[in-house]
N, C-alpha and C positions, 0 to 999 in steps of 0.2 A: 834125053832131057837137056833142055839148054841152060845155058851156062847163066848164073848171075852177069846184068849191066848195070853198072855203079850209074845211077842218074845222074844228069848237070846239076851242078850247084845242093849236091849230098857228102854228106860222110859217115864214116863209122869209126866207133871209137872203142877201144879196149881197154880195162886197166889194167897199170903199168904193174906186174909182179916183180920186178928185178927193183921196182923202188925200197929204199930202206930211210927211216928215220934222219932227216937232217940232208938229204940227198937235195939235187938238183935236178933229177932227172923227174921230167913228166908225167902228173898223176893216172893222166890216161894217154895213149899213141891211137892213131891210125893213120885212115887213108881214106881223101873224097875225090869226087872229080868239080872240077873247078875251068868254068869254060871253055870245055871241051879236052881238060889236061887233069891227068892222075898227079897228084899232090901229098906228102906225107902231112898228118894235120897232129900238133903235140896241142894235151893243154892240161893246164894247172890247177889248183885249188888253193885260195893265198887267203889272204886276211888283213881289211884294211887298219888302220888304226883304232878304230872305234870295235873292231873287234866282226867288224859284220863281214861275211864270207862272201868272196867274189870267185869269179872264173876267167882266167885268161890263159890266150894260149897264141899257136903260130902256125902259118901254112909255108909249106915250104915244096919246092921243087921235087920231085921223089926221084930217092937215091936208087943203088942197086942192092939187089936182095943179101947180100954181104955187107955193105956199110949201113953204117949206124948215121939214121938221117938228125940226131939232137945230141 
């Protein structure tokens, strides 16, 4: 069987279980490829003033499978 290929310009995302009430860390983690380069991808669930929910997040360089890339 062959192996999963992360498409260009995809990602996948998992939610975050280690998150706890009040934390900072990211409601969901993964990892997409991003022109032609694997990427750690974090993102958020915030809330702007008026109260209406937005999503933002960040791509970043991917680390190694020991560090913690956020």
């Amino acid at each position: 069987m062959a192996e999963y290929q992360q498409k260009d310009q995809s990602f996948k995302l998992w939610k975050n279980t280690f998150k706890n009430d009040g934390d900072k860390k990211p409601d969901y983690t993964g990892n997409g490829m991003f022109d032609g380069t694997m990427k750690d991808v974090a993102l958020w669930i915030n809330k702007d003033k008026n109260g209406k929910r937005y999503l933002s997040g960040t791509v970043k360089v991917q680390k190694g499978k020991d560090e913690s890339p956020f």
